[in-house]
C-alpha positions in Angstrom: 0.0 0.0 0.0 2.5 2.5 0.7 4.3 2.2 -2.1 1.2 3.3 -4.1 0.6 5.8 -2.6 4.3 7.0 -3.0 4.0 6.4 -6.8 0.9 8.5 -6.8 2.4 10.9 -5.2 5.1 10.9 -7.4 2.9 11.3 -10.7 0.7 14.0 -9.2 3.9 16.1 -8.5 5.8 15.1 -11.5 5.4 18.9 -12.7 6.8 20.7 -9.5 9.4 17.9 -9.1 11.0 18.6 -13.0 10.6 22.6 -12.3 12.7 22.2 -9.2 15.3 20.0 -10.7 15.6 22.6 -13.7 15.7 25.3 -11.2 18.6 23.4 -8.7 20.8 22.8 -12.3 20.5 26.5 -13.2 21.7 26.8 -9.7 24.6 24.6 -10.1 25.7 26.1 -13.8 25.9 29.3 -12.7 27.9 28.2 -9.4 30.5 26.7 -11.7 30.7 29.8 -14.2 31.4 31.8 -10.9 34.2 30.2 -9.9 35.6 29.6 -13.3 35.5 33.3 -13.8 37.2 33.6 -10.5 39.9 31.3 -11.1 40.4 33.2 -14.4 40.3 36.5 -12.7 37.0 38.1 -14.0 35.8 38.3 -10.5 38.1 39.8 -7.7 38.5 38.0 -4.3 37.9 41.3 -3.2 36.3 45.0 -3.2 38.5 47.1 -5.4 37.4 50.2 -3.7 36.7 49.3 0.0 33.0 50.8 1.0 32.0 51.2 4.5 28.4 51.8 4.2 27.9 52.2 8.0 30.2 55.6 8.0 28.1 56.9 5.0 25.6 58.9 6.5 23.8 62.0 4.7 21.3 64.2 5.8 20.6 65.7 1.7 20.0 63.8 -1.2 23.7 63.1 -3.0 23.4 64.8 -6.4 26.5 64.7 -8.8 27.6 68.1 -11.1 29.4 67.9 -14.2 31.6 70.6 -14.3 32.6 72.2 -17.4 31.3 72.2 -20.4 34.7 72.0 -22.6 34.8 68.6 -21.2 33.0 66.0 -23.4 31.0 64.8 -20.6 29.9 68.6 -20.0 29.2 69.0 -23.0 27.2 65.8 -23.5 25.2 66.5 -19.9 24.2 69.9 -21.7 22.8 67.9 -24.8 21.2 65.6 -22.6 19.9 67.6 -20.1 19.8 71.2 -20.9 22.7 73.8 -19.4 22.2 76.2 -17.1 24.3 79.4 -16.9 
């Protein structure tokens, strides 16, 4: 008896079941493209720039200027988003 009922089981699940073995091999592919691209040395063992996010602390919203509209990056903010004299 049991092991009808385990084969039942089996067949009314047998949707779920192939969905979560599709989902763990995604899983496992990308895990093994991670650390090939760390061996290789795509990915750093660590932070480039080292970020302390508990020492960031601001009471204004952080808003970035271009400076300069000789520079191409002035002069492509201006395009973009209109200058301002």
């Amino acid at each position: 008896m049991p092991k009808h009922f385990l084969h039942d089981l089996a067949r009314k699940h047998i949707d779920e079941a192939a969905n979560l073995r599709a989902l763990l091999s995604l899983r496992m592919v990308v895990g093994i493209l991670e650390r090939v691209a760390k061996i290789n040395g795509l990915i750093p063992d660590k932070s480039l720039v080292p970020v302390d996010q508990r020492a960031m602390k601001f009471n204004e919203p952080v808003t970035f200027k271009i400076d300069g509209d000789h520079t191409p990056m002035g002069k492509l903010a201006k395009r973009v988003y209109g200058g301002t004299e």
